[in-house]
Residue, then its C-alpha position, 0 to 999 in steps of 0.5 A: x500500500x502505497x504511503x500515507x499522507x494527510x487525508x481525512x479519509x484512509x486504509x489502514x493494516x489492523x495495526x495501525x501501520x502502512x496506510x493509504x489514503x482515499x480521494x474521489x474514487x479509491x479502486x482496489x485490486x490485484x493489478x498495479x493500475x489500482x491506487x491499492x495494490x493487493x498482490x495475491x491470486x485470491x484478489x481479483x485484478x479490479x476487485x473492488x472500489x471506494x467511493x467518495x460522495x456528498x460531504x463525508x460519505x464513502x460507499x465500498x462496491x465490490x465488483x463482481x470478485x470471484x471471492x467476494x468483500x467482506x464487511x465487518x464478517x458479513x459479504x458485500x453483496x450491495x454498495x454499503x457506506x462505510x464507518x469510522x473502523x469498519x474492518x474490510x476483507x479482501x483475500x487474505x489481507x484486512x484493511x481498517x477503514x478511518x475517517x476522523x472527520x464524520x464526528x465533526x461532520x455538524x461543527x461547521x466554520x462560520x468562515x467556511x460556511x460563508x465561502x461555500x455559499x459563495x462556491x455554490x453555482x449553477x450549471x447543466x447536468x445530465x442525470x441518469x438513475x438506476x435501480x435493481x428491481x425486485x433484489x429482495x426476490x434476487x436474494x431469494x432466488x440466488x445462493x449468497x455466493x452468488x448474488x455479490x458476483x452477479x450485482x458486483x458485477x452489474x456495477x462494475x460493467x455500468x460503471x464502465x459504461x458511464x465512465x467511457x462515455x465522459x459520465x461520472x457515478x455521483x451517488x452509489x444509493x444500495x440498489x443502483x446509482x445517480x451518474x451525472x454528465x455536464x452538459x455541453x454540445x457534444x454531450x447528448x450523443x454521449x449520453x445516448x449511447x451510454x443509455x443504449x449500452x445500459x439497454x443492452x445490459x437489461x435486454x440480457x436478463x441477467x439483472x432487471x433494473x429501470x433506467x430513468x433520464x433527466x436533463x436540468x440545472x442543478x447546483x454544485x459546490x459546498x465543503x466536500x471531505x471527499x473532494x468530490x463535487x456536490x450536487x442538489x437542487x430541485x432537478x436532482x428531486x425531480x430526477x428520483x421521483x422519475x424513478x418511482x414513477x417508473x415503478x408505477x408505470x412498470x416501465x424500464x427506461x423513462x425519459x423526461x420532456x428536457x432529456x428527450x428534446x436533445x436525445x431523441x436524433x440520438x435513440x429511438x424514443x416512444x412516448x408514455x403521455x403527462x404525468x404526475x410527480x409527487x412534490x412538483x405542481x402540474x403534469x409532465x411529459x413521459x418518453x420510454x427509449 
């Protein structure tokens, strides 16, 4: 593991020593490209990650390892948000999760709090949400060895997708993720075709989740331990209620009005009428892709 400098969040042996830190997306693995390299044939060569979210949150996703993560004892078999000395397995090496700042996470700086109000900004997002349908039925069905290899893998290969189309997962939220492009000419192409690749992972029914769309104004800034960029606002509100409206609808892939407008010369749409979503006044326009 690689030497430890300030942080306010890092790995460490169970005794205390060598020590690695964690900033933004931490990939850990049996392959040099990992910023954690653990060299053994039990780990696999991207085996799984830690990520920074929101203001002090760090979320452990295995991804799809053959011999699986374990947290504190139990299997990984979901992104889970990591605690200050959560002990995490890997292969035969143990690993201490600390982060000295989320006790202090309510005791804010005046100073600082007034320079984050003047950071926050708006700006034009592109918001995609999923969600594993019916895991509680998965993990019924599936033997505990191979659920974890099953959704580790379903992650890993989103994340892919997400990440070679110039998107970034903003939120791991237990069943799916929130990934977010900023928006820009060449965006909505880009957009379109990570949506077809997710498809193409749905059409397989290996894993059946819903896909939901929104294109918005959010706003980003605030203090962020992670170092990672916030986002909030009534559009990211907007964009999870699509997610429940879909469920209702027994819909797989929900777009919204602004989305469609950009993406539909991209990917073939369909439209699913004006709805109502649950916080917001009026009825809005539906499109299935």
């Amino acid at each position: 593991m690689p030497e430890h400098t300030q942080s306010s969040a890092w790995l460490e042996r169970p005794d205390g020593g060598d020590r690695a830190d964690i900033k933004g997306t931490c990939s850990i693995g049996r392959v040099p490209s990992n910023q954690i390299v653990l060299a053994d044939e039990k780990v696999s060569r991207r085996h799984a990650v830690i990520h920074a979210q929101d203001q002090s949150e760090f979320w452990l996703v295995d991804l799809g390892s053959s011999n699986g993560t374990c947290l504190n004892g139990r299997r990984v078999s979901q992104p889970v948000q990591l605690r200050d000395q959560d002990q995490i397995d890997i292969g035969p090496f143990r690993l201490v999760f600390r982060d000295l700042l989320a006790p202090k996470a309510a005791s804010i700086n005046p100073v600082d709090a007034e320079k984050t109000i003047h950071e926050i900004k708006p700006i034009e997002y592109w918001m995609v949400l999923t969600d594993i349908q019916s895991s509680t039925q998965l993990s019924r069905r599936l033997s505990p060895e191979e659920l974890p290899v099953l959704t580790g893998r379903w992650f890993d290969s989103c994340k892919q997708i997400i990440e070679r189309t110039g998107g970034t997962i903003d939120k791991y939220l237990g069943d799916g993720f929130l990934a977010c492009w900023h928006s820009g000419e060449k965006t909505a192409p880009q957009v379109a075709r990570a949506l077809t690749e997710l498809k193409t992972i749905q059409a397989s029914g290996q894993l059946p989740f819903r896909v939901v769309v929104h294109h918005g104004r959010v706003f980003t800034g605030g203090a962020t331990a992670s170092g990672v960029e916030r986002l909030f606002g009534p559009e990211i509100n907007f964009v999870f209620r699509m997610e429940r409206l879909a469920s209702i609808l027994g819909a797989p892939c929900v777009m919204s009005e602004p989305a469609h407008k950009q993406v539909k010369p991209h990917l073939p749409t369909g439209d699913l009428g004006p709805h109502e979503l649950s916080g917001f006044d009026g009825r809005f326009a539906f499109f299935s892709f």
